[in-house]
CHARMM internal coordinates of N, CA and C (Angstrom, degrees):
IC EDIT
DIST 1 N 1 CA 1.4701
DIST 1 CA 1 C 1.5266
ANGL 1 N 1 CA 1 C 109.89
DIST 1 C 2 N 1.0955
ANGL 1 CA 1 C 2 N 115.29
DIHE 1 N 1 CA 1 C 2 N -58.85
DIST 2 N 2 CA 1.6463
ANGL 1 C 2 N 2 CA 122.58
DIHE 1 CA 1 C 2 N 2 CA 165.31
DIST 2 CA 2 C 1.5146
ANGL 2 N 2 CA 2 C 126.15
DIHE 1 C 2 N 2 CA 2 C -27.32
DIST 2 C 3 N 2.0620
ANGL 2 CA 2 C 3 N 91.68
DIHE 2 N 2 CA 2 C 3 N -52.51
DIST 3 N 3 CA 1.9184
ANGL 2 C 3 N 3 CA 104.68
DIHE 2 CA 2 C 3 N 3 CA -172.16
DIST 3 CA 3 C 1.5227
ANGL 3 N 3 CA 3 C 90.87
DIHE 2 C 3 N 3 CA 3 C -75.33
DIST 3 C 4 N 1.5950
ANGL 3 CA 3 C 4 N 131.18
DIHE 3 N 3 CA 3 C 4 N -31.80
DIST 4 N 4 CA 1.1672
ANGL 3 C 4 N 4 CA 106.68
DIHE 3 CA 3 C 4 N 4 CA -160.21
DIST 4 CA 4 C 1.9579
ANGL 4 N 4 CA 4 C 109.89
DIHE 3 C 4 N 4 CA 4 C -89.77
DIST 4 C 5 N 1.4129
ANGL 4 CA 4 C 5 N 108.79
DIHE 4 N 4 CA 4 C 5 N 2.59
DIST 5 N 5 CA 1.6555
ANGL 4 C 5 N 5 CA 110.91
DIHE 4 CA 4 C 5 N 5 CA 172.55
DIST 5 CA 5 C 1.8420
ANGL 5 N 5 CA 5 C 90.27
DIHE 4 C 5 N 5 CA 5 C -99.77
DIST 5 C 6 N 0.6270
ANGL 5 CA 5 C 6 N 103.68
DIHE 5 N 5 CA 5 C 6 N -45.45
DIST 6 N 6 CA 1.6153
ANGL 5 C 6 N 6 CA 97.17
DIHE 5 CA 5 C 6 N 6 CA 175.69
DIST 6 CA 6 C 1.6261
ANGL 6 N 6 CA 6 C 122.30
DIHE 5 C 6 N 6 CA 6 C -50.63
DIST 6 C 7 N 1.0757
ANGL 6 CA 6 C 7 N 100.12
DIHE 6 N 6 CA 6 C 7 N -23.58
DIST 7 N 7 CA 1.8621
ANGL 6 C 7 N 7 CA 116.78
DIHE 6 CA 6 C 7 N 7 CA 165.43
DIST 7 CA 7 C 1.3378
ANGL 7 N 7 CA 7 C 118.11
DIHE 6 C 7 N 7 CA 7 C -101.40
DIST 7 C 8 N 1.1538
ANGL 7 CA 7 C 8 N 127.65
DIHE 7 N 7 CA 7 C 8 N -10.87
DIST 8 N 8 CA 1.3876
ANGL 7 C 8 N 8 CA 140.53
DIHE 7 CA 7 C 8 N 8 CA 174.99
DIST 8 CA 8 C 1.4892
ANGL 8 N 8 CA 8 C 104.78
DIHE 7 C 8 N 8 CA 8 C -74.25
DIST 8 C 9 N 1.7464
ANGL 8 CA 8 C 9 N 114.82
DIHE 8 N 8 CA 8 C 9 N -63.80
DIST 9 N 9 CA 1.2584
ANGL 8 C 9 N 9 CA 126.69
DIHE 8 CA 8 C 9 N 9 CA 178.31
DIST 9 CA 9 C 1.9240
ANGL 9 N 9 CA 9 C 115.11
DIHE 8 C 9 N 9 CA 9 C -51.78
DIST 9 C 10 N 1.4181
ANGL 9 CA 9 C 10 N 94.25
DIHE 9 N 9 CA 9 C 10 N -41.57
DIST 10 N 10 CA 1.3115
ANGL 9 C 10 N 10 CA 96.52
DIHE 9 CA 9 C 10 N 10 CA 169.91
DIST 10 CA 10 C 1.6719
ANGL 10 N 10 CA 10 C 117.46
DIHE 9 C 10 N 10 CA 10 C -62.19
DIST 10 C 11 N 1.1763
ANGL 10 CA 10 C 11 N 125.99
DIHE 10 N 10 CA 10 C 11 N -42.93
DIST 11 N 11 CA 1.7786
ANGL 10 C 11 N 11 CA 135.37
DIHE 10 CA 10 C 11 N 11 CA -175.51
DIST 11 CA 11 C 1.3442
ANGL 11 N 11 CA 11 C 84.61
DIHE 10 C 11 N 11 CA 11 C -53.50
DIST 11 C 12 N 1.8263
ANGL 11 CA 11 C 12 N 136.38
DIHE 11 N 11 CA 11 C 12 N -44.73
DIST 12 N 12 CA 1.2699
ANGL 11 C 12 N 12 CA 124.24
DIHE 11 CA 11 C 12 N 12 CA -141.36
DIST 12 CA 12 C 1.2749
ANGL 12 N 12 CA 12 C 109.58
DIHE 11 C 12 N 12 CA 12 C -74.31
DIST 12 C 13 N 1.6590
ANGL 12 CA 12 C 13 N 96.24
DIHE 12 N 12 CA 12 C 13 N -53.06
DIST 13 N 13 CA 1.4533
ANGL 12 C 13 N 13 CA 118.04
DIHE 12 CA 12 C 13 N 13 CA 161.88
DIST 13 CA 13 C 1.6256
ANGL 13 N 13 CA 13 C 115.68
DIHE 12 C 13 N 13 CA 13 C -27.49
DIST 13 C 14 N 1.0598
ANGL 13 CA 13 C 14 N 95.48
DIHE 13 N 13 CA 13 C 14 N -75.62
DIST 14 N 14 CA 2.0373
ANGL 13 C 14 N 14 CA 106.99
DIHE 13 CA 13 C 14 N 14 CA -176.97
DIST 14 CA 14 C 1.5580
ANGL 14 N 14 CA 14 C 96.70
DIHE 13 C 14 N 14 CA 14 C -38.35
DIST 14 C 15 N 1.3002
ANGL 14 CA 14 C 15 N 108.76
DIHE 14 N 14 CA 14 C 15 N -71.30
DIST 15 N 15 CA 1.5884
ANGL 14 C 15 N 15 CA 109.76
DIHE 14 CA 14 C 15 N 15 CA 174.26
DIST 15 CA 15 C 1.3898
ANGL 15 N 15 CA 15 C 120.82
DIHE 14 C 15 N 15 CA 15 C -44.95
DIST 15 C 16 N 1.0274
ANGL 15 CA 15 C 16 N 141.79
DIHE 15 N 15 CA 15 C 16 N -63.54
DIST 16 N 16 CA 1.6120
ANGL 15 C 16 N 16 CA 127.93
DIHE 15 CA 15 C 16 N 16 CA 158.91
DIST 16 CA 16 C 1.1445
ANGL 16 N 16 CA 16 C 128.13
DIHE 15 C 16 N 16 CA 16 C -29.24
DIST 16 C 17 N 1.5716
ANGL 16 CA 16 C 17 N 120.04
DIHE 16 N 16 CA 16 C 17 N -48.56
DIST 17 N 17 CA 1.3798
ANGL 16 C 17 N 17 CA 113.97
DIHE 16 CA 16 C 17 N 17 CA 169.34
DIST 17 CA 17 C 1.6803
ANGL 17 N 17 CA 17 C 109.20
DIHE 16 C 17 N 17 CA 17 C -75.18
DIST 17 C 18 N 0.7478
ANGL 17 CA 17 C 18 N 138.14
DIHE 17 N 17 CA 17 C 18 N -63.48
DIST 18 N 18 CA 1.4691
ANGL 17 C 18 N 18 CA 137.49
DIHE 17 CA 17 C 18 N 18 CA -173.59
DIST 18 CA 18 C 2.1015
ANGL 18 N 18 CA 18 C 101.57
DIHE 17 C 18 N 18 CA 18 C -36.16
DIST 18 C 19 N 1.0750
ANGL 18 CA 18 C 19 N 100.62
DIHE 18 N 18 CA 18 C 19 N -28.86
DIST 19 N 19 CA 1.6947
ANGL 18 C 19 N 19 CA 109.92
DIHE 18 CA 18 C 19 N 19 CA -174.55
DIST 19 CA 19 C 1.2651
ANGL 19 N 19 CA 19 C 104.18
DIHE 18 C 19 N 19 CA 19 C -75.33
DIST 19 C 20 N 1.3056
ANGL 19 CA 19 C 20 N 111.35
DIHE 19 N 19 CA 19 C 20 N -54.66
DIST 20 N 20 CA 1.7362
ANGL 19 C 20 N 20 CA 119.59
DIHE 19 CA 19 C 20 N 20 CA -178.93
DIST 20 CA 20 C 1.6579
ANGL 20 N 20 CA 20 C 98.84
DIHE 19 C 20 N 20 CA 20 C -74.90
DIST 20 C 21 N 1.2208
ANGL 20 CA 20 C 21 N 125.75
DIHE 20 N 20 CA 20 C 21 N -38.70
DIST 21 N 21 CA 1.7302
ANGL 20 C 21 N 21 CA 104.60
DIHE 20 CA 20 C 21 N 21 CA -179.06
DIST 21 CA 21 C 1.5234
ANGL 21 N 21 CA 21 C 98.02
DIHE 20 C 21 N 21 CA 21 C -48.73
DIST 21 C 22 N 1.5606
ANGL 21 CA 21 C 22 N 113.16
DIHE 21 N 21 CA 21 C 22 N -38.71
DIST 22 N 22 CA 1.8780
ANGL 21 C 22 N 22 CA 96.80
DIHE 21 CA 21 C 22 N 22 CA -142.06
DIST 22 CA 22 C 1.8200
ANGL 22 N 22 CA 22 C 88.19
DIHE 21 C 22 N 22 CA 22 C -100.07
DIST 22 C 23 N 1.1406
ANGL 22 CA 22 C 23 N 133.92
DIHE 22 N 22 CA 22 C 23 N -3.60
DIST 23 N 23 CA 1.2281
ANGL 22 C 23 N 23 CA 140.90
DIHE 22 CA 22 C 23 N 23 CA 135.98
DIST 23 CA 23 C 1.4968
ANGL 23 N 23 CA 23 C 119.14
DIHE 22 C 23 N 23 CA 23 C -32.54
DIST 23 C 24 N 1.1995
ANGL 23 CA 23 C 24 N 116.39
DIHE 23 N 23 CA 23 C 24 N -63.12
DIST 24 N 24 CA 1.7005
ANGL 23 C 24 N 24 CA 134.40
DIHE 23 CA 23 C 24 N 24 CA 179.49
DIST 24 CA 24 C 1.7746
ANGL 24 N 24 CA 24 C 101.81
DIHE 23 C 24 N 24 CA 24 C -68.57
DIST 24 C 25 N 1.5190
ANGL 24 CA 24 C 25 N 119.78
DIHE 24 N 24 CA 24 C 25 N -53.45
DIST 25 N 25 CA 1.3290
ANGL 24 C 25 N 25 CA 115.57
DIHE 24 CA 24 C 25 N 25 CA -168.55
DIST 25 CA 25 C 1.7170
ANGL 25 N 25 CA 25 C 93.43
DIHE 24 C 25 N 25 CA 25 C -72.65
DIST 25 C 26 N 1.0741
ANGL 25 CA 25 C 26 N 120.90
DIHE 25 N 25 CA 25 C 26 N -36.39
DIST 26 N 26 CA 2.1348
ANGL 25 C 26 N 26 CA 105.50
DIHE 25 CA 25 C 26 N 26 CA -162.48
DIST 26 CA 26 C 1.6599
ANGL 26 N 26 CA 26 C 73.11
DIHE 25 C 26 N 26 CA 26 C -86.24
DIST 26 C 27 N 1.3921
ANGL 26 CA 26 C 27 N 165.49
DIHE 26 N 26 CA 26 C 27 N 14.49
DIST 27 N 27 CA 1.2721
ANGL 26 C 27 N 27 CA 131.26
DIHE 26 CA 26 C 27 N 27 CA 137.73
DIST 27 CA 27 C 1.1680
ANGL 27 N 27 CA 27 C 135.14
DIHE 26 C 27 N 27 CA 27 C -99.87
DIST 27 C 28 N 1.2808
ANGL 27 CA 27 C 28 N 103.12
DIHE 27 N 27 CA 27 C 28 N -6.03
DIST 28 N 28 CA 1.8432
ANGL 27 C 28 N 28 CA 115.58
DIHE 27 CA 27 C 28 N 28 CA 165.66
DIST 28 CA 28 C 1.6318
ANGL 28 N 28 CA 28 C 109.90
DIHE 27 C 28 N 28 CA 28 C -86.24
DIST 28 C 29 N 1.8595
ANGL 28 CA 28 C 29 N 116.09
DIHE 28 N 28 CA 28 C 29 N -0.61
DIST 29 N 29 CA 1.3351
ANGL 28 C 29 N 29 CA 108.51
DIHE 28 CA 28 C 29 N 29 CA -166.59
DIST 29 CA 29 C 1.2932
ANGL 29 N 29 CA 29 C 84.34
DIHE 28 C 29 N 29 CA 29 C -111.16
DIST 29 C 30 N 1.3909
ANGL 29 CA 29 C 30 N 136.67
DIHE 29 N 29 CA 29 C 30 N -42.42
DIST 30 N 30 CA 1.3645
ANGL 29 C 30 N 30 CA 139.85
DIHE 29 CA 29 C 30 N 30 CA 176.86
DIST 30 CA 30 C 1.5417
ANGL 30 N 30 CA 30 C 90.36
DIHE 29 C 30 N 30 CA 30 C -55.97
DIST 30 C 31 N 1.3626
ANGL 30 CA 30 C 31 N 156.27
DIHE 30 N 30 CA 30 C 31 N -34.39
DIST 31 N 31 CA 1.5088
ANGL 30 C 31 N 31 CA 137.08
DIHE 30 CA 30 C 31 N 31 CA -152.43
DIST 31 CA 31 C 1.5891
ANGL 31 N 31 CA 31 C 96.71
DIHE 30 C 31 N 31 CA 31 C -92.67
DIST 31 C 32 N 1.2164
ANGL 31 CA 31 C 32 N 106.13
DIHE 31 N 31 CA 31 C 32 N -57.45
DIST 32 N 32 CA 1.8643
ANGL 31 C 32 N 32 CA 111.83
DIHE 31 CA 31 C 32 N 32 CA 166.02
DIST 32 CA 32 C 1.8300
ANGL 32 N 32 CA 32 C 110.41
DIHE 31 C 32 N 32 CA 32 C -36.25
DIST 32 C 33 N 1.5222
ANGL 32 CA 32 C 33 N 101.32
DIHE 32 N 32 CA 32 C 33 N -63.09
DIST 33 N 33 CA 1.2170
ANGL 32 C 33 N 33 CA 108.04
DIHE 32 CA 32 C 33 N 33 CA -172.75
DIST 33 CA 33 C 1.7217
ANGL 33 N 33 CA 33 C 105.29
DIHE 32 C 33 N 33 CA 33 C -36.67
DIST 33 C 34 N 1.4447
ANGL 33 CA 33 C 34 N 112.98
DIHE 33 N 33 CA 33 C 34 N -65.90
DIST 34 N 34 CA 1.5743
ANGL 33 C 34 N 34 CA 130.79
DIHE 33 CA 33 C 34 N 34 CA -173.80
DIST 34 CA 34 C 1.6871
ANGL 34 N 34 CA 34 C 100.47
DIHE 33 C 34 N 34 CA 34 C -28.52
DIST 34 C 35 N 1.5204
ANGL 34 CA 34 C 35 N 100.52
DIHE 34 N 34 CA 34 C 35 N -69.66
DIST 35 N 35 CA 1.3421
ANGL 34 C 35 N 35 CA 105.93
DIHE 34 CA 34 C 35 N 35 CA -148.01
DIST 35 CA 35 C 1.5782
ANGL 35 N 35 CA 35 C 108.29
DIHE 34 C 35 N 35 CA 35 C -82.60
DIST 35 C 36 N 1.4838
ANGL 35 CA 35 C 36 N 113.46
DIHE 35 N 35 CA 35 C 36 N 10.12
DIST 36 N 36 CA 1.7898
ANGL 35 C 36 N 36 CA 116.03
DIHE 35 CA 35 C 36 N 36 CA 161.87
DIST 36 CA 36 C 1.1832
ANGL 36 N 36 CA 36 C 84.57
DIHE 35 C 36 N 36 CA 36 C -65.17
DIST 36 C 37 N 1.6210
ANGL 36 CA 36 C 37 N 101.56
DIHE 36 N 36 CA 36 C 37 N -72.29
DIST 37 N 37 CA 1.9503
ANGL 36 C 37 N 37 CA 99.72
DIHE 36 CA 36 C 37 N 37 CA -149.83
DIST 37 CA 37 C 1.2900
ANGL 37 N 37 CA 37 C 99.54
DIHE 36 C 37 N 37 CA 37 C -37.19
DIST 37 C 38 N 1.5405
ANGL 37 CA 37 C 38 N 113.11
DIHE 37 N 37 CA 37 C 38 N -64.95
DIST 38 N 38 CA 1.3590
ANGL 37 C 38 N 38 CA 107.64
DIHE 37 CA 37 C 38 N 38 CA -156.17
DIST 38 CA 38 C 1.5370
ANGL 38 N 38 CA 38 C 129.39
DIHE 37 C 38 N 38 CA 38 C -54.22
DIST 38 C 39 N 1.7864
ANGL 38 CA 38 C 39 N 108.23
DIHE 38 N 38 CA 38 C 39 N -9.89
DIST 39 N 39 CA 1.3178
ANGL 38 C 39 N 39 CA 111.12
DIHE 38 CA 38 C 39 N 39 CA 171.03
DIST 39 CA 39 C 1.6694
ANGL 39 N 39 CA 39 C 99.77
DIHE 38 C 39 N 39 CA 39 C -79.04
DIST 39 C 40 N 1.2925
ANGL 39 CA 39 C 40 N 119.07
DIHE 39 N 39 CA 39 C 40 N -68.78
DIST 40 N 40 CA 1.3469
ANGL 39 C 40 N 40 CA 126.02
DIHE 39 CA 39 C 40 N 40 CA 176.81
DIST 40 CA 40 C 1.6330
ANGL 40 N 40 CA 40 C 123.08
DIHE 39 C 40 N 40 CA 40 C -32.06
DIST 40 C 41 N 1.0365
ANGL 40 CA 40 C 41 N 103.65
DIHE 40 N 40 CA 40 C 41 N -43.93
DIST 41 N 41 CA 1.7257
ANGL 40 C 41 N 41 CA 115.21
DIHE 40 CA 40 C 41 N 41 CA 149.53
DIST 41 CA 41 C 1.5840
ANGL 41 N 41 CA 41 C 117.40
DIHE 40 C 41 N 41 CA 41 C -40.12
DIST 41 C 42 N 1.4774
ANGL 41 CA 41 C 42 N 122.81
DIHE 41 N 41 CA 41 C 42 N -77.08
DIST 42 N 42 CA 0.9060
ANGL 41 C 42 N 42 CA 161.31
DIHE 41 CA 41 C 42 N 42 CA 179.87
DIST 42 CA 42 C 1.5712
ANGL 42 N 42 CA 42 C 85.23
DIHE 41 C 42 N 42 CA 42 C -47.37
DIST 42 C 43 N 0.8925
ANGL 42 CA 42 C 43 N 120.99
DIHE 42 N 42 CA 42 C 43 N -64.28
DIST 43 N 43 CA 1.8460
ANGL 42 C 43 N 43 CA 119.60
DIHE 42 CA 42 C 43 N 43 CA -162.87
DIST 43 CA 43 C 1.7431
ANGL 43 N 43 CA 43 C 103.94
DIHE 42 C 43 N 43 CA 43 C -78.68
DIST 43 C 44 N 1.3393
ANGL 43 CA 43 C 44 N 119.32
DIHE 43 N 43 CA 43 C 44 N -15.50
DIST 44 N 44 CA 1.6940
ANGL 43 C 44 N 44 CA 98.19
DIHE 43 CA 43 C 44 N 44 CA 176.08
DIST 44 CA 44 C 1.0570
ANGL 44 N 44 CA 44 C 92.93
DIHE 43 C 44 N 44 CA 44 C -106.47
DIST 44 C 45 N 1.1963
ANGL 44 CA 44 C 45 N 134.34
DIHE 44 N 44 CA 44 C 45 N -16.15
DIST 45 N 45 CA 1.5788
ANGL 44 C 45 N 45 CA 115.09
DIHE 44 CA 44 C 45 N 45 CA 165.78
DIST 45 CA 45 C 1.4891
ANGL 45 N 45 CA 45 C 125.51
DIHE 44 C 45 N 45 CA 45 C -57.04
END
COOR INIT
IC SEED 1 N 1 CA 1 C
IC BUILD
């Protein structure tokens, strides 16, 4: 009963980080994303 909450807490863990990696990657891809347009913007203007 113990090993199997003790592995539970761990899944949660794994899951939190895996959430915050792809948290961090869709906001470093949204920041890239921004500043194309905004060059491409910037350039047909």
């Amino acid at each position: 009963h113990v090993k199997y909450k003790c592995r539970k807490t761990i899944t949660q863990k794994i899951l939190t980080d895996i959430f915050l990696m792809t948290v961090f990657i869709l906001a470093v891809v949204l920041r890239v994303f921004v500043l194309i347009v905004f060059k491409v913007v910037d350039f047909t203007i």
